[in-house]
N, C-alpha and C positions, 0 to 999 in steps of 0.2 A: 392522360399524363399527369393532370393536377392530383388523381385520385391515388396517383402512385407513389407520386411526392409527398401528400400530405397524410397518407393511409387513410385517409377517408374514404373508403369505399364501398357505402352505401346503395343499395340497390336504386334508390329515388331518383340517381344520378347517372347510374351506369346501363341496368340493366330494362333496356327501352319494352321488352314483351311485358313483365312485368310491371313495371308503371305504367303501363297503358291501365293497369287494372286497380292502379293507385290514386291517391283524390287528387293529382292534379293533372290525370291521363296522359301524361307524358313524361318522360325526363325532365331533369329543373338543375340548373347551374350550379356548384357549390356555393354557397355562400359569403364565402373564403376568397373564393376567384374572385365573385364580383366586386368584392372590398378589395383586392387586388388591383382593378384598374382605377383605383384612384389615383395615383401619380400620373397616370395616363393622362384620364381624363383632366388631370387639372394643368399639367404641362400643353395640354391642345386646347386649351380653352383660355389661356394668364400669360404671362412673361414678363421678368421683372429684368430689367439689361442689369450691366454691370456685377453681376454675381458671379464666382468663383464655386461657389458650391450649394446646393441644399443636400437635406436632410429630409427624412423621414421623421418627425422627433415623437409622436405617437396619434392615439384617439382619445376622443373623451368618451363619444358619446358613438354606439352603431346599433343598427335596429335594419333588418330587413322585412319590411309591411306585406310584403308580398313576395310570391316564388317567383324567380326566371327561367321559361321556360327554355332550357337547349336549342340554340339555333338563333337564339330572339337578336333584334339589332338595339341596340341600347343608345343612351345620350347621357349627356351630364348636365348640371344645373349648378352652378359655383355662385356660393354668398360670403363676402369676406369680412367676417363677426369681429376680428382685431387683427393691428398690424400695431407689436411691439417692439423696442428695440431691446435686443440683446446686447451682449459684447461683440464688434466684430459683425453686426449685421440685425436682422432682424426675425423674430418669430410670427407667423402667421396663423390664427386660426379662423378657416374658412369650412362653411356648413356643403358639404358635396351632396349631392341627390343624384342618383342612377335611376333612369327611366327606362321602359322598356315599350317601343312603337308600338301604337296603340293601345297604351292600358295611363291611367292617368294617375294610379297609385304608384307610390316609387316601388321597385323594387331593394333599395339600397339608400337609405338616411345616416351621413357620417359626418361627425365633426371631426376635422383632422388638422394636427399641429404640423407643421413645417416651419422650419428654420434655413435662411436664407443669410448668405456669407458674405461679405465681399472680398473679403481674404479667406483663407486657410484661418481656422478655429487653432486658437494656442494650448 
């Protein structure tokens, strides 16, 4: 379904006979997804009370060091680099790391900004 969404649809990802005979013998995550569960993983891992809203407000910095392979179970790793105040709340940038069970290299290094509200943004 991500492949459908995003037209990405590369055989690395989909087509499992075939990457078996690819370098990383199997299927491997989009890349795209796994920078997609960042909001996830940092909303199950943080909680800031009192906020009315966040944001996504962008990345600085993304680098995937390794493939994931389809199926893998994964974790997060949250380091919070700055907490600024905005108007109305404050901005956060926190370094996200995506691991995947048993392998000690991340799969997924992301700096990501988040903007946190306590009102509605004017």
């Amino acid at each position: 379904m991500f492949a459908q969404a995003t037209g990405d649809d590369q055989w690395i990802h989909l087509d499992v006979e075939r990457a078996k005979l690819g370098p990383y013998k199997q299927t491997i995550a989009h890349g795209f997804l796994t920078l997609s569960l960042l909001p996830c993983i940092s909303a199950a891992t943080y909680s800031v009370e009192e906020i009315s809203m966040g944001l996504n407000y962008g990345l600085n910095k993304v680098r995937f060091p390794a493939p994931l392979p389809a199926g893998s179970r994964v974790r997060g790793h949250i380091k919070l680099l700055t907490c600024e105040p905005i108007e109305g709340g404050a901005q956060l940038t926190t370094e996200v790391q995506i691991e995947m069970e048993g392998l000690t290299k991340p799969v997924c290094v992301a700096e990501m900004v988040s903007r946190l509200f306590v009102k509605a943004p004017s």
